[in-house]
VOBA-1610 file (N, C-alpha, C; in pm, whole numbers, padded with zeros to 5 digits, always signed):
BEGIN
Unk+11659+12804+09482Unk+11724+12820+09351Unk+11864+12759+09352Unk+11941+12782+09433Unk+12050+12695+09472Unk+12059+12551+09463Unk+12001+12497+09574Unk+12000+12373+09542Unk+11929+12300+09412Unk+11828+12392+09353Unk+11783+12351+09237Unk+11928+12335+09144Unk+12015+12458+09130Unk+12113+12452+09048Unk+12248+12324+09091Unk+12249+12266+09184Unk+12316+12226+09269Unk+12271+12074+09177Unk+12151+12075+09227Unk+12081+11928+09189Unk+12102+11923+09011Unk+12082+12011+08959Unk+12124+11987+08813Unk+12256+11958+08733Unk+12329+12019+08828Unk+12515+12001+08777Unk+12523+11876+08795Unk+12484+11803+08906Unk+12487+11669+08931Unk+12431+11558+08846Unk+12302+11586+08807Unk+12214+11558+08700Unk+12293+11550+08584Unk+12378+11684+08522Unk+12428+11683+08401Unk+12571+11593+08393Unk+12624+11562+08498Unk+12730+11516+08542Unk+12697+11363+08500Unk+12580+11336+08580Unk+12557+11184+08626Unk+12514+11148+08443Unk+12446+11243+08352Unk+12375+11190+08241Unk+12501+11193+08143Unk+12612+11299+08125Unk+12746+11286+08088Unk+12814+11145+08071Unk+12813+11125+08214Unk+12899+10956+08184Unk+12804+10846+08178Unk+12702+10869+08170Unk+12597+10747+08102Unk+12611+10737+08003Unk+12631+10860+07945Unk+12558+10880+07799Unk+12697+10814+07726Unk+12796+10858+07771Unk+12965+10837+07722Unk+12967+10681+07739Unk+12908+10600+07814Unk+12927+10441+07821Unk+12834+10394+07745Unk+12714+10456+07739Unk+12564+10346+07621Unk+12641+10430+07497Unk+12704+10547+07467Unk+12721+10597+07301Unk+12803+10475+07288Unk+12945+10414+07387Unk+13077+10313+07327Unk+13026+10195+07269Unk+12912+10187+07333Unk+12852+10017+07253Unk+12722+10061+07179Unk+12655+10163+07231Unk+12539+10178+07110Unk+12617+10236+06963Unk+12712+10271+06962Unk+12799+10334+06844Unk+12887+10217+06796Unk+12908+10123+06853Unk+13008+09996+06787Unk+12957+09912+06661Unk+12833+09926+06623Unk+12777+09863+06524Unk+12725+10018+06440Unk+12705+09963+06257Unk+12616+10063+06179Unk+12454+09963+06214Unk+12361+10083+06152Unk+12261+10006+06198Unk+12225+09895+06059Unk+12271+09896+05973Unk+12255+09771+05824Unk+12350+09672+05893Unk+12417+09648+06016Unk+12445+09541+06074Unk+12352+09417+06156Unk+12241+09472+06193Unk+12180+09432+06238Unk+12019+09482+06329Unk+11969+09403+06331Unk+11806+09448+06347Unk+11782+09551+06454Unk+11649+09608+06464Unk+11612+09687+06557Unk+11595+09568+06691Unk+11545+09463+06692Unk+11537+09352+06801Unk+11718+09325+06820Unk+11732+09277+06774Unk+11912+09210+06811Unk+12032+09328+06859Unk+11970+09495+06809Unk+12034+09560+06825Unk+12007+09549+07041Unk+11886+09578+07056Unk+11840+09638+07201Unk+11909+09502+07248Unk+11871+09396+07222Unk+11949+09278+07316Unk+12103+09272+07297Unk+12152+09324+07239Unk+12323+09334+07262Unk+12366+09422+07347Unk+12264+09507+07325Unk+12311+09672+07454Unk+12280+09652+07539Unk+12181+09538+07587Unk+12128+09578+07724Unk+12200+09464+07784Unk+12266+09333+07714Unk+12324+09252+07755Unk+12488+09271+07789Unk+12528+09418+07793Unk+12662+09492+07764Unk+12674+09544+07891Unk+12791+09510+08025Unk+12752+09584+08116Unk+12786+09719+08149Unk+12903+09769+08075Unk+12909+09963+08055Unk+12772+10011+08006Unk+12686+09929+07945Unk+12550+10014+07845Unk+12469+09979+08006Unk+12477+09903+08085Unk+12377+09891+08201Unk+12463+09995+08329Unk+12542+09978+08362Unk+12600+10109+08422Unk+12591+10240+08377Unk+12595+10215+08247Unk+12547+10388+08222Unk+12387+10406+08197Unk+12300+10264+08184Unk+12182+10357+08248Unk+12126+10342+08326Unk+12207+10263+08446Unk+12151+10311+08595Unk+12201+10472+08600Unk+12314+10489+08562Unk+12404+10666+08607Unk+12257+10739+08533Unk+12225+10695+08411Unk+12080+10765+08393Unk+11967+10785+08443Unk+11962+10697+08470Unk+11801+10684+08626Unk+11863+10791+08746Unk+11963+10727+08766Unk+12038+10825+08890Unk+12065+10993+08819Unk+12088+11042+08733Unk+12049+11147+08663Unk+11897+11205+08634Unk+11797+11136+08563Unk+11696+11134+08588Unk+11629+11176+08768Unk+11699+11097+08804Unk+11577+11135+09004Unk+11676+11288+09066Unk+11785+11257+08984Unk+11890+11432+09056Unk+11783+11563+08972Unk+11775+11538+08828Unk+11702+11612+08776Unk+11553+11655+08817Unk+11456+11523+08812Unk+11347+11594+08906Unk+11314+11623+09033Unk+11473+11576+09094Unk+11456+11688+09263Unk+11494+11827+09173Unk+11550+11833+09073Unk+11655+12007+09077Unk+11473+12014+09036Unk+11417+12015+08910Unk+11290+12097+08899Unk+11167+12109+08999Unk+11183+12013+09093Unk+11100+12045+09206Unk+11097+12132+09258Unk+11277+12214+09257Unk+11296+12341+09323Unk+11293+12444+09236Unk+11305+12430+09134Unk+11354+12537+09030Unk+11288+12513+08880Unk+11275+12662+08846Unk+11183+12633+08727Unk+11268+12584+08611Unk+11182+12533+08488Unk+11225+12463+08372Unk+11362+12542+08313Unk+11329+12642+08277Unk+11440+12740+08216Unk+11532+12766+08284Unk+11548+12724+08425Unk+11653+12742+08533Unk+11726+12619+08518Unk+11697+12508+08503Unk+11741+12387+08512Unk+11809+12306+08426Unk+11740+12308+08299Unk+11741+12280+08148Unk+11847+12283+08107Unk+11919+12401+08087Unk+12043+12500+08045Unk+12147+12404+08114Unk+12099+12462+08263Unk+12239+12345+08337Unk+12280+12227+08266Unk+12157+12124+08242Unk+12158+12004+08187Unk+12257+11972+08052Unk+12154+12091+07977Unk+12259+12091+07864Unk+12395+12126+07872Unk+12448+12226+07965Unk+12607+12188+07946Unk+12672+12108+08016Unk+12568+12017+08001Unk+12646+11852+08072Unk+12756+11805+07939Unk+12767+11909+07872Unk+12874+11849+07768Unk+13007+11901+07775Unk+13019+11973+07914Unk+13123+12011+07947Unk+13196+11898+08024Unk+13134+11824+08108Unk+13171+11711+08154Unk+13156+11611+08094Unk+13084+11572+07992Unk+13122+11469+07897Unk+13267+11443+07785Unk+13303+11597+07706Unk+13399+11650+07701Unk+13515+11593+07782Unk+13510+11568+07887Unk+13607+11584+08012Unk+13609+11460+08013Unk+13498+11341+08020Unk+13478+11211+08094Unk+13559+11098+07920Unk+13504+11204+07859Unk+13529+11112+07741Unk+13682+11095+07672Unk+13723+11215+07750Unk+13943+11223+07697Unk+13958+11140+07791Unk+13886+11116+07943Unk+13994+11063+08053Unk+13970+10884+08014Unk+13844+10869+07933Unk+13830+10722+07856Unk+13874+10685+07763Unk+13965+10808+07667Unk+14027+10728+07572Unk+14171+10784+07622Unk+14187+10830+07710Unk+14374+10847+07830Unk+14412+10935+07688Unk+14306+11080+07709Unk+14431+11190+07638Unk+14354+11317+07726Unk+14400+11434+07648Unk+14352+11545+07750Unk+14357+11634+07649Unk+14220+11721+07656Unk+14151+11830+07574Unk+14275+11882+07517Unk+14296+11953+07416Unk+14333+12046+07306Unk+14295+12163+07437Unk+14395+12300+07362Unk+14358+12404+07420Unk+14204+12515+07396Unk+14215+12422+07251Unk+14078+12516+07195Unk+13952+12457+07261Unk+13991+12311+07262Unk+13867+12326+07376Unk+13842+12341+07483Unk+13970+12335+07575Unk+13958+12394+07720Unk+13902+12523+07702Unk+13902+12628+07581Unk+13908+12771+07559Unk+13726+12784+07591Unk+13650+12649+07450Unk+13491+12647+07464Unk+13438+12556+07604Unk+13483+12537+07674Unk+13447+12509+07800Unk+13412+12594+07901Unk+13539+12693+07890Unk+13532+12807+07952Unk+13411+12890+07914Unk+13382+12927+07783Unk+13293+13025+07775Unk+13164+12938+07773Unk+13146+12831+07727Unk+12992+12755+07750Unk+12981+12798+07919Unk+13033+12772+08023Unk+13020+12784+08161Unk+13019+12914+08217Unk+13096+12995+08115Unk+13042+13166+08138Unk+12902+13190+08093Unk+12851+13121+08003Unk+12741+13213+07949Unk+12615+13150+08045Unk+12663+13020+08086Unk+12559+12957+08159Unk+12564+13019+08301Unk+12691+13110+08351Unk+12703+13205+08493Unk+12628+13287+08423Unk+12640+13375+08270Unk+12577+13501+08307Unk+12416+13431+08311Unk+12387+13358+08267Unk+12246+13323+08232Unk+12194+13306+08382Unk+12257+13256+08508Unk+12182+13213+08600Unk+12200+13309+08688Unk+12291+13383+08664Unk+12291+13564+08721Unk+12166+13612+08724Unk+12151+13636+08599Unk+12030+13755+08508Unk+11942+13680+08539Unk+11882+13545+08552Unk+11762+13509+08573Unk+11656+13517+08703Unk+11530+13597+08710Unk+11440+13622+08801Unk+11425+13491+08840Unk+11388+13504+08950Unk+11290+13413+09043Unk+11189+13381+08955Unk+11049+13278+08990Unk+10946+13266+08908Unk+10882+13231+09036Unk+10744+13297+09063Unk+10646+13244+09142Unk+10560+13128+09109Unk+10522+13057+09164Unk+10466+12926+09098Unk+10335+13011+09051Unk+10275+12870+08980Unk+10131+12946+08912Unk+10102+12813+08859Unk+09958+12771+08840Unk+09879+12690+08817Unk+09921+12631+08692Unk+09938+12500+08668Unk+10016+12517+08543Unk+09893+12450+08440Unk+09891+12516+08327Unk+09769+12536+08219Unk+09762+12367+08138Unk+09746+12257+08200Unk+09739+12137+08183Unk+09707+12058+08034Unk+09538+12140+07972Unk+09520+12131+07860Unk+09616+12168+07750Unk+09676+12299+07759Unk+09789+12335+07662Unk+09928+12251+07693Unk+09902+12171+07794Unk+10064+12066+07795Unk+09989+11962+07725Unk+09879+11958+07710Unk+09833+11805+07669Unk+09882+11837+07513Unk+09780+11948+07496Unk+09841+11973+07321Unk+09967+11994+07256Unk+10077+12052+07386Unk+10217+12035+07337Unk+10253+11918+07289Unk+10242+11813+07416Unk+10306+11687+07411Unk+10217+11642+07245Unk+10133+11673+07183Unk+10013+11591+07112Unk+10134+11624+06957Unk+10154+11770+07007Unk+10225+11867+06894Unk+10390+11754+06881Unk+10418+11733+07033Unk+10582+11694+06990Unk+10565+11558+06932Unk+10492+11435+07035Unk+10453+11326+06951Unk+10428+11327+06812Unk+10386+11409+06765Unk+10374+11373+06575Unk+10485+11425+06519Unk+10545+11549+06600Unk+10649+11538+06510Unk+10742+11430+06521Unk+10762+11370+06689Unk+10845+11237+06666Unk+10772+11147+06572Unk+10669+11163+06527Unk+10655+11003+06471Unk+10689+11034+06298Unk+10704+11181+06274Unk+10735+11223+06141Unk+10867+11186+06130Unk+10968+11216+06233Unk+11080+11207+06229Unk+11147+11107+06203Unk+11032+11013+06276Unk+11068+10885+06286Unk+11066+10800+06105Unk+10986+10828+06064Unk+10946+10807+05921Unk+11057+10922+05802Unk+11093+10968+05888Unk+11197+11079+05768Unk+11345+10943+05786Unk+11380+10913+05923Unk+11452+10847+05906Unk+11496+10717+05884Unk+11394+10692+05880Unk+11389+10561+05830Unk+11402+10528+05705Unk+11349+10621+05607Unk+11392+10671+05449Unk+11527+10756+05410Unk+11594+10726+05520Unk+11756+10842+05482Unk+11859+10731+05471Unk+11880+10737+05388Unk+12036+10635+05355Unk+12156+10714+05416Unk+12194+10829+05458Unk+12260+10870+05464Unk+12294+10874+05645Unk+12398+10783+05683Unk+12400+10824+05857Unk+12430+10859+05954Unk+12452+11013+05871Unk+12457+11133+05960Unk+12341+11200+05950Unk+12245+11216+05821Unk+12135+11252+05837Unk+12046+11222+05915Unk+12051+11049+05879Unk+11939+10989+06024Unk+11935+11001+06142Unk+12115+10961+06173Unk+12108+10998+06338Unk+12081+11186+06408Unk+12126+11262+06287Unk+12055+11410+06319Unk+11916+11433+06340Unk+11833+11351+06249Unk+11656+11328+06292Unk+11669+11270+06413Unk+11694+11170+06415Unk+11674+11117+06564Unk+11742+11214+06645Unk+11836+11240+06657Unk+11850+11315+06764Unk+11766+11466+06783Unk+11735+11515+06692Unk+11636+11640+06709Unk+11514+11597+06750Unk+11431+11463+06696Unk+11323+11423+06773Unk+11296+11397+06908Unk+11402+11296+06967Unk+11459+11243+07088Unk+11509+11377+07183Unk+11542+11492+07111Unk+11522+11616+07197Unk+11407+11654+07230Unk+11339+11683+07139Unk+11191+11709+07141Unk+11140+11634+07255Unk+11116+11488+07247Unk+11094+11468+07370Unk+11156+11414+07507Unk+11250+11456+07499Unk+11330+11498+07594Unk+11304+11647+07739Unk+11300+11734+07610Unk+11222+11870+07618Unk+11058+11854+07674Unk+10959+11773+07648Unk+10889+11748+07686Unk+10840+11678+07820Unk+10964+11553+07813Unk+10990+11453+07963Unk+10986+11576+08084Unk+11120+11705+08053Unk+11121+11759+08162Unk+10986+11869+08178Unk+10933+11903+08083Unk+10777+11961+08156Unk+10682+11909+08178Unk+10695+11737+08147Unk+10573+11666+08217Unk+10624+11643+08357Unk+10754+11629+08413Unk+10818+11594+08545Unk+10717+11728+08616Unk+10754+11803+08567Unk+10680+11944+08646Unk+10519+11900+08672Unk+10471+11875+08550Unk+10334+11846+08603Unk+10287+11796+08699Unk+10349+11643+08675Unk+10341+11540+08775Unk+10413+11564+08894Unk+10480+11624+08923Unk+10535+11679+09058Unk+10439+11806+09131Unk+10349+11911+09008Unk+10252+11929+09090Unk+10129+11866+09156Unk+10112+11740+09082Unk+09946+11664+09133Unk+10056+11559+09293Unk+10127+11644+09326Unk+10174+11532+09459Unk+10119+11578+09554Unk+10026+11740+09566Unk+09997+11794+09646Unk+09858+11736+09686Unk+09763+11703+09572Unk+09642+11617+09616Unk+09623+11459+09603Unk+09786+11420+09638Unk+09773+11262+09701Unk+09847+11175+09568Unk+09870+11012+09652Unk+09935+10933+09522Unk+09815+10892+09428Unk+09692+10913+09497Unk+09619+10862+09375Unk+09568+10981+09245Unk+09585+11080+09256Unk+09595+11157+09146Unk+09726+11191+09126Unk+09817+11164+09126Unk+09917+11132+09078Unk+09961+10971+08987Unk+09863+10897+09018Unk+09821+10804+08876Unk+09724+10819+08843Unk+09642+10860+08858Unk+09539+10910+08816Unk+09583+11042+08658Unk+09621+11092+08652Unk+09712+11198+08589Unk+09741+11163+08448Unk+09715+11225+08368Unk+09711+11169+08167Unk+09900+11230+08195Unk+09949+11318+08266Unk+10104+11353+08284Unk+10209+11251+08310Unk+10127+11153+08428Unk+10251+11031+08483Unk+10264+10946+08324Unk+10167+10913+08322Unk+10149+10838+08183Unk+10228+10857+08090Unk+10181+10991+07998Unk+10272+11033+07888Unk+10405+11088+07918Unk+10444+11071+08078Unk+10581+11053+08098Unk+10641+10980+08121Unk+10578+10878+08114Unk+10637+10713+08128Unk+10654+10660+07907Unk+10566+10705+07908Unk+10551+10649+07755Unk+10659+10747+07659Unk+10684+10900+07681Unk+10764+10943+07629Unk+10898+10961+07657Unk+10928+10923+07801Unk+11079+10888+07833Unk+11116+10796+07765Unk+11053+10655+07771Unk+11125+10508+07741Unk+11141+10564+07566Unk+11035+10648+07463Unk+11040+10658+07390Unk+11186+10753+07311Unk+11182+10871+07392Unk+11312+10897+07408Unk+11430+10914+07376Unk+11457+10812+07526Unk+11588+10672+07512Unk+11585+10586+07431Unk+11488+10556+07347Unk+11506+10458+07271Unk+11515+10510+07102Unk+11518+10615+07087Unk+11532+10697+06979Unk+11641+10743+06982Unk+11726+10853+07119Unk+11831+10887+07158Unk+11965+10708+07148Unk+11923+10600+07175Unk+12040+10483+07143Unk+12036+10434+06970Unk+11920+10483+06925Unk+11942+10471+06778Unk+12013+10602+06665Unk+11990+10698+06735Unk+12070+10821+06703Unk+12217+10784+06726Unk+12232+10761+06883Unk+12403+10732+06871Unk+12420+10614+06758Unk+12380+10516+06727Unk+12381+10372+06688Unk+12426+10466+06527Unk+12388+10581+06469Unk+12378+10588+06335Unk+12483+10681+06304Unk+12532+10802+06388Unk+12643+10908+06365Unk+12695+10894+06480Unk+12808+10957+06517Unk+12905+11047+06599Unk+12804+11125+06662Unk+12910+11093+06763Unk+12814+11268+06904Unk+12836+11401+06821Unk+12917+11435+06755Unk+12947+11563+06706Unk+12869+11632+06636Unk+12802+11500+06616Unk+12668+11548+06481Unk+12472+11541+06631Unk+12476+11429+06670Unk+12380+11444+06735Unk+12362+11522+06848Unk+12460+11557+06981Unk+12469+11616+07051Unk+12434+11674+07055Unk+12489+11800+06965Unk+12386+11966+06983Unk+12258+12001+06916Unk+12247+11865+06851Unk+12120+11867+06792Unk+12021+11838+06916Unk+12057+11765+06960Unk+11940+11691+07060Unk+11936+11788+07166Unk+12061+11848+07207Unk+12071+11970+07336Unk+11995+12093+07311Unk+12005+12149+07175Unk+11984+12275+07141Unk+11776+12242+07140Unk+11747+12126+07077Unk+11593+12116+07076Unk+11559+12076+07219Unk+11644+12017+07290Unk+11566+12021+07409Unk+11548+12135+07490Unk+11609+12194+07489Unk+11635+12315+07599Unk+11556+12458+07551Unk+11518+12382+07363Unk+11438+12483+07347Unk+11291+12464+07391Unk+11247+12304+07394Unk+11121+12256+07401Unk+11087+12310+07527Unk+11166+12270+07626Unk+11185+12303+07779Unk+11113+12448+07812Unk+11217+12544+07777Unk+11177+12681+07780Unk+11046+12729+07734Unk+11017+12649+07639Unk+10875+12697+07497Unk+10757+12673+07615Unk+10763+12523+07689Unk+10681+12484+07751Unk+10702+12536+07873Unk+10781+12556+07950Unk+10793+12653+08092Unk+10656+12761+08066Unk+10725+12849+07950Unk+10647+12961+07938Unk+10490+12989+07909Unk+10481+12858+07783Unk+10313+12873+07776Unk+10239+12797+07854Unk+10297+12637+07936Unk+10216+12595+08038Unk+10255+12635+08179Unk+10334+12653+08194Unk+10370+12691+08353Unk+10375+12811+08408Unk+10371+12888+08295Unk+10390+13019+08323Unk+10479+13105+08419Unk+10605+13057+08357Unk+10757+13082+08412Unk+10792+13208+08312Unk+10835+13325+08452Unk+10830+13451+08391Unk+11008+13472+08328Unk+11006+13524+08190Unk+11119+13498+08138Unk+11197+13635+08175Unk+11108+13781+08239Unk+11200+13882+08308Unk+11149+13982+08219Unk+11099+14126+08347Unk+11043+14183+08277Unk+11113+14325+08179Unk+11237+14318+08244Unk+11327+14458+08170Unk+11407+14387+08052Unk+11419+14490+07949Unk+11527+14459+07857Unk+11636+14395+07813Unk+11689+14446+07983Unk+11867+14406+08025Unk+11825+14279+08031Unk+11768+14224+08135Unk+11752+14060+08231Unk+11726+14025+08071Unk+11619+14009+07963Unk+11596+13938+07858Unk+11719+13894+07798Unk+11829+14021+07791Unk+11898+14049+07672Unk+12015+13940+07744Unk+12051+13977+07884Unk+12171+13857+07932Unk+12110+13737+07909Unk+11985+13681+07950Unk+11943+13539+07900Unk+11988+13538+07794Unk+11924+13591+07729Unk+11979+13544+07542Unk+12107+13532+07526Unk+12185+13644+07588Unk+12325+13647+07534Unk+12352+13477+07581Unk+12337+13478+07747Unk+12400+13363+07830Unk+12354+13245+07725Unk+12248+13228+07724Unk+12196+13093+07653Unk+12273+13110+07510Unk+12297+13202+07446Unk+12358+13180+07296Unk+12510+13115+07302Unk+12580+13200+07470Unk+12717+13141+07428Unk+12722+12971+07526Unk+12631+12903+07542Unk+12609+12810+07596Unk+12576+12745+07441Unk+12495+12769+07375Unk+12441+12678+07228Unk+12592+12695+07160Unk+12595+12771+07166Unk+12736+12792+07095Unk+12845+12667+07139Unk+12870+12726+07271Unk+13034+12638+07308Unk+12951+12496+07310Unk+12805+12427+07341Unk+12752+12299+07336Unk+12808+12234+07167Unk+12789+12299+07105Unk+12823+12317+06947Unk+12980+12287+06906Unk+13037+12381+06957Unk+13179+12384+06972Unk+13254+12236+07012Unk+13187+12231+07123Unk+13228+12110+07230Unk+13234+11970+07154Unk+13075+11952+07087Unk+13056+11847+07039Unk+13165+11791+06881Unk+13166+11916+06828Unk+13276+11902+06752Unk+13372+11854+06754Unk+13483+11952+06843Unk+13567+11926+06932Unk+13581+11740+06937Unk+13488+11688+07031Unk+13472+11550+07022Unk+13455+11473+06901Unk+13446+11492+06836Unk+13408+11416+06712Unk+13531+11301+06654Unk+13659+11374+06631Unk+13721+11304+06594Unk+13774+11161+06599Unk+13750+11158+06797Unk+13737+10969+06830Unk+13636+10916+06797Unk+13478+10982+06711Unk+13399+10880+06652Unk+13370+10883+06554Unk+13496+10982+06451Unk+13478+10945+06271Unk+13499+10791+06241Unk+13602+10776+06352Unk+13646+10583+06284Unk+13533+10506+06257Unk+13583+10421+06192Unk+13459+10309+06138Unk+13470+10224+06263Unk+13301+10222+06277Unk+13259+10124+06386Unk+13321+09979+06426Unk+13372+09924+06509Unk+13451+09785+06484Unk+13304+09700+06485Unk+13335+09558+06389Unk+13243+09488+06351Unk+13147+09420+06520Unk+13019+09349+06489Unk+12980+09332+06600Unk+13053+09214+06681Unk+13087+09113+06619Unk+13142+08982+06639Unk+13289+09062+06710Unk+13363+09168+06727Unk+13472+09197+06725Unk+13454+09284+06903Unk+13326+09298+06924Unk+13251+09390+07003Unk+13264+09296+07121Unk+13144+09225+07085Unk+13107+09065+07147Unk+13247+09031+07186Unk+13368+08989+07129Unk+13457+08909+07171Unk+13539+09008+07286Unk+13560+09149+07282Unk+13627+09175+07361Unk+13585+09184+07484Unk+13437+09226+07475Unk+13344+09213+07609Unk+13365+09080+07671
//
């Protein structure tokens, strides 16, 4: 459980300053600037947007060592208050230093995530119910592809990038309980481990994702997508721990009631936080030609 938690701070750390280098150039253009094709070839041709997603891959492999050790609902949480260190990574990139009110929601996002990993039981492994992950993932896929179609009809872009980012949680939330899957079929060899409908639809719903999550930043401010995308992932996470993996959420009152509390003042200060940040990305986007030249 330790090093599970160990491996996730790192994880949330490493996905923090990725995320803070692909938002500076996936956020430098609106998206009526230019195409869904011309957009991906400017970012990927940007080398802060390629350093921050190697720090993502390298986030990504910290993350599925932490769930190798530790169950979904143990891990997740951590992840999400990777916005405590984003928070942090993102004043020391524009050379200022937090307000007191938000040093104040830092503090308590990281309390509620102590009481949460206090109060939380152990979980014995258990066979994990494969068919009902198939139908999750079947369940989150349509709603991404609804989402996807809500925003594409929103003129408005804070609305859009809020769809995207609640979808792009969704499967987000999903990525990390297919990692589980596919980390259990390692026990009967690499060839059922491609063999596996799990490796698959975790290859197809990561890239999907990330590529929903750089059009979300591309359309609002973190302040607006952030806790959108944190709060649905961590719920997807948990939803699916419990009905496919069968990760025990604790059987007395008390243990329930500190999760909840812990996890509420974690949604909370994630909330807080993202706010907090907002104000270095109300400005209007600088033009692309203006982007291009300073790079």
């Amino acid at each position: 459980m330790i090093l599970a938690a160990v491996a996730a701070f790192a994880a949330a750390f490493s996905f923090a300053l990725g995320s803070a280098l692909q938002q500076r150039v996936a956020g430098s253009t609106t998206p009526d600037e230019e195409s869904h094709g011309s957009f991906f070839v400017r970012i990927a041709g940007h080398p802060s947007w390629l350093v921050g997603l190697l720090l993502s891959a390298v986030a990504f492999a910290l993350h599925a060592f932490a769930l190798s050790r530790g169950d979904l609902a143990l891990v997740q949480p951590i992840i999400v208050s990777g916005i405590v260190f984003a928070v942090v990574i993102r004043a020391a990139l524009e050379h200022r230093f937090p307000p007191a009110s938000t040093l104040v929601w830092l503090v308590i996002t990281w309390a509620g995530l102590a009481l949460f990993l206090a109060v939380r039981p152990p979980t014995a492994d258990e066979a994990p119910k494969n068919g009902l992950g198939a139908a999750l993932v079947g369940v989150g896929v349509l709603l991404a592809l609804v989402g996807m179609l809500v925003a594409s009809r929103t003129s408005t872009p804070q609305r859009r990038g809020a769809v995207l980012a609640g979808v792009s949680g969704v499967l987000f939330g999903l990525v990390a309980g297919l990692v589980k899957l596919v980390l259990a079929r390692f026990g009967e060899g690499l060839g059922a481990v491609l063999g596996s409908w799990s490796l698959w639809a975790l290859v197809v719903t990561g890239v999907w994702a990330v590529l929903l999550n750089q059009r979300a930043y591309q359309a609002t401010r973190l302040s607006v997508t952030t806790p959108i995308l944190n709060v649905a992932e961590v719920a997807v996470a948990i939803v699916f721990g419990l009905l496919v993996l069968g990760e025990d959420p604790g059987q007395s009152p008390s243990i329930i009631a500190g999760e909840v509390a812990g996890l509420a003042l974690v949604i909370a200060g994630v909330i807080k936080l993202a706010s907090a940040d907002g104000p270095a990305q109300d400005a209007e986007p600088a033009p692309a030609a203006e982007v291009r030249a300073r790079s």
